[in-house]
Backbone bond lengths (Angstrom), bond angles and torsions (degrees), N, CA, C in turn:
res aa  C-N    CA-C-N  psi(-1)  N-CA   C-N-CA  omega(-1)  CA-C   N-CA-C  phi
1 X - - - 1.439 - - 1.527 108.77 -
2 X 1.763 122.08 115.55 1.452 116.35 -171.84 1.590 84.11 -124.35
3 X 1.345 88.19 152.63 1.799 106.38 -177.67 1.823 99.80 -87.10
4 X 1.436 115.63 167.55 1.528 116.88 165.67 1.515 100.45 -110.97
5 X 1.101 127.48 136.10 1.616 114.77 139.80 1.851 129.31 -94.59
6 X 1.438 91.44 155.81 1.842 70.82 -169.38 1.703 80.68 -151.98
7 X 1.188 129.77 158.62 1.526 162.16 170.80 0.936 117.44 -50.48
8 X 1.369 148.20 107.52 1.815 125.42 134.58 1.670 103.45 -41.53
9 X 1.325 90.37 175.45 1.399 120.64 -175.57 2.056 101.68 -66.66
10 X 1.111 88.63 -49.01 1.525 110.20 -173.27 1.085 111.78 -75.76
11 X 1.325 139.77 -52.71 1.236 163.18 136.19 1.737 96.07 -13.42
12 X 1.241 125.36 -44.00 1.328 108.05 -174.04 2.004 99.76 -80.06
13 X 1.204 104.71 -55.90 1.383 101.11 -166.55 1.464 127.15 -71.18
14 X 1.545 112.29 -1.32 1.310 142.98 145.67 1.727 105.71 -50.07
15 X 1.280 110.10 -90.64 1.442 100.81 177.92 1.557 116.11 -48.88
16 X 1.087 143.88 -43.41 1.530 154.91 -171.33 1.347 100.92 -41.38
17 X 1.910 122.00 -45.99 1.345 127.21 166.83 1.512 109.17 -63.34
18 X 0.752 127.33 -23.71 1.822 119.09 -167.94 1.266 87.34 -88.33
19 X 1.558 98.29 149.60 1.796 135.64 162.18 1.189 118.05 -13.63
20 X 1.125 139.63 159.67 1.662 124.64 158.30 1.698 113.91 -83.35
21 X 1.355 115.32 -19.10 1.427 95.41 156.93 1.326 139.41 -101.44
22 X 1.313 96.78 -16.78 1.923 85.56 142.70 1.271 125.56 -80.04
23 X 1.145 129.53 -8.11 1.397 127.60 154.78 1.825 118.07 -36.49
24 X 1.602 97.58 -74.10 1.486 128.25 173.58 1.516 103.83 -41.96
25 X 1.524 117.20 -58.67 1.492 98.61 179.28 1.657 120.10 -121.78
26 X 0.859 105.28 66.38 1.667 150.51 140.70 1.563 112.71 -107.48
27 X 1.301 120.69 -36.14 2.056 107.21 172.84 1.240 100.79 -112.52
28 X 1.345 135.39 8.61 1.091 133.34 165.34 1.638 110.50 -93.91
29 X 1.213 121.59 -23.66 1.332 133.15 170.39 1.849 103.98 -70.07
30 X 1.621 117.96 -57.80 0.945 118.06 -170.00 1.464 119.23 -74.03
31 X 1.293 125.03 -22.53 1.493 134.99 143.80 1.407 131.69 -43.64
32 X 1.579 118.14 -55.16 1.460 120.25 -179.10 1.293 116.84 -100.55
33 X 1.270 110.70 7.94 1.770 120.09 175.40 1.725 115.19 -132.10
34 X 1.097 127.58 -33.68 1.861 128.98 -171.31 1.317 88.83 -102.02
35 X 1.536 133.62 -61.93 1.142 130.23 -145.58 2.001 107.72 -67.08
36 X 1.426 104.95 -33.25 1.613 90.38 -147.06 1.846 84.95 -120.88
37 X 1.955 131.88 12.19 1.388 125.65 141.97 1.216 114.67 -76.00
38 X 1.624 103.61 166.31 1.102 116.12 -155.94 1.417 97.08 -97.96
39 X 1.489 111.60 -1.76 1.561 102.39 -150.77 1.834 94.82 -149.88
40 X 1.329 137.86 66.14 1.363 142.43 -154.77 1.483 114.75 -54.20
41 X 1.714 102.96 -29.25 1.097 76.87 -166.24 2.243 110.01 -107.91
42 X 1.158 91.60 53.77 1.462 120.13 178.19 1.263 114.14 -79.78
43 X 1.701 110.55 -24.34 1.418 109.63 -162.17 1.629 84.73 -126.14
44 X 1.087 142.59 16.19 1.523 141.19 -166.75 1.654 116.96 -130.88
45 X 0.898 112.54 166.45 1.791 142.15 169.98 0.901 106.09 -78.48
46 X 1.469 140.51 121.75 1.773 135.97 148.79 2.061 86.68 -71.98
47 X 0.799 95.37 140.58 1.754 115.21 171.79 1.572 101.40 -89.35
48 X 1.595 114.64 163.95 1.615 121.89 169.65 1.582 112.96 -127.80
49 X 1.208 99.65 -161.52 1.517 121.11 -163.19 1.354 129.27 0.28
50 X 1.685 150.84 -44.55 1.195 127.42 154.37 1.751 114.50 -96.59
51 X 1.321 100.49 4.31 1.861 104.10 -158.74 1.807 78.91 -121.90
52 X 1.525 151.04 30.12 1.277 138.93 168.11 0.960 88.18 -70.86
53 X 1.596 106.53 146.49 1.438 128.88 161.28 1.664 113.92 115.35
54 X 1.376 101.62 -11.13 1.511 128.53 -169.61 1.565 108.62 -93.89
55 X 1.255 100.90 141.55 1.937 91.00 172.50 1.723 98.91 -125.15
56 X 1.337 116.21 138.49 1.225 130.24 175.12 1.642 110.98 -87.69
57 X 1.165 120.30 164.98 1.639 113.76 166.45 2.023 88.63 -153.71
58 X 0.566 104.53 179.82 1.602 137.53 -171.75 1.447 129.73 -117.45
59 X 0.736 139.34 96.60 1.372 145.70 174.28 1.800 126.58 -114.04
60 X 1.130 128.42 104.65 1.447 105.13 -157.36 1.300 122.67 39.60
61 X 1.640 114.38 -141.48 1.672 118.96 168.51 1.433 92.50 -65.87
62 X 1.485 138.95 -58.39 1.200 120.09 -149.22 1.914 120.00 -73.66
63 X 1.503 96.59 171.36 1.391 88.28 179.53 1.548 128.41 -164.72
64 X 0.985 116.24 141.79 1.856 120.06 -139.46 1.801 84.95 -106.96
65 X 1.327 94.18 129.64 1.326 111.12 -179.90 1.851 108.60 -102.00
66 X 1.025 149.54 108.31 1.670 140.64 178.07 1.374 118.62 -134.46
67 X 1.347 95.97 177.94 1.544 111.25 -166.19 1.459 102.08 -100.77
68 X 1.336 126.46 155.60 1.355 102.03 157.49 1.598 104.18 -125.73
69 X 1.221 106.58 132.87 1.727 98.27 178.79 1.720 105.31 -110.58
70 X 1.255 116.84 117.14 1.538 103.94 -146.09 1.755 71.84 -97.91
71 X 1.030 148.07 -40.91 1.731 135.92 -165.60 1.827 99.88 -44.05
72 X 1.251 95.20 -36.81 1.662 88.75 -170.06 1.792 104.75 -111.59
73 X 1.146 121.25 33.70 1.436 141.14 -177.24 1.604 100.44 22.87
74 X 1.555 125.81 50.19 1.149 142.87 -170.14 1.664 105.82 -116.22
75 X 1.566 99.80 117.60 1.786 101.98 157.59 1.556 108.32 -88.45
76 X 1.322 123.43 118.43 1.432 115.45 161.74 1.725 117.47 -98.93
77 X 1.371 113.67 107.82 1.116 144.94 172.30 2.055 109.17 -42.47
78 X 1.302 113.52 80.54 1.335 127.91 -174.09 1.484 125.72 -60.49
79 X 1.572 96.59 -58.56 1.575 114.23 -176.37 1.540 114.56 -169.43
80 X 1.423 104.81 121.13 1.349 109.76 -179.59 1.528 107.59 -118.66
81 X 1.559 93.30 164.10 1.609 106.99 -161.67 1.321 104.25 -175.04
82 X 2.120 99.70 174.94 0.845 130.51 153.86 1.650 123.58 -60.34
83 X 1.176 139.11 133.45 1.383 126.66 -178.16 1.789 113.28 -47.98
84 X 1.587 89.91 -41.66 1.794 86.33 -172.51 1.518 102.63 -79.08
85 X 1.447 155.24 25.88 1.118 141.46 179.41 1.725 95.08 -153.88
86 X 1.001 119.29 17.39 1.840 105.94 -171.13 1.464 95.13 -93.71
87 X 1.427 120.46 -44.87 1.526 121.58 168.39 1.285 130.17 -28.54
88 X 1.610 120.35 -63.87 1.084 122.30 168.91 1.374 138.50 0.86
């Protein structure tokens, strides 16, 4: 059982501003860690109070905010960032 990850809309042009090496490992994170466990949110944050339902993960400073829709064994990739601005 391998998970997919896939983009919001926002989520893409969010990362598009970041660096090219945080680019690289931000999909290099989501490749050798979400994509190919069996179990995503092993390596993640459940989030609280207006963002429940959300799982965080960590990457350096930056940090990938997603959905997980486990019926369709899909991470959807919400909002990525800098730690000090991903909140927002």
């Amino acid at each position: 059982m391998s998970w997919v990850y896939r983009f919001d809309e926002r989520a893409v042009k969010e990362l598009r501003k970041l660096g090219k090496q945080a680019q690289r490992d931000i999909i290099s994170y989501l490749d050798e860690r979400i994509a190919v466990d069996e179990d995503p949110r092993r390596f993640g944050k459940g989030l609280r109070s207006d963002l429940a339902g959300l799982w965080l993960y960590r990457v350096g400073d930056y940090r990938i905010v997603c959905q997980i829709l486990d019926g369709e064994l899909i991470v959807l990739v919400v909002t990525v960032g800098h730690r000090r601005d991903v909140y927002d």
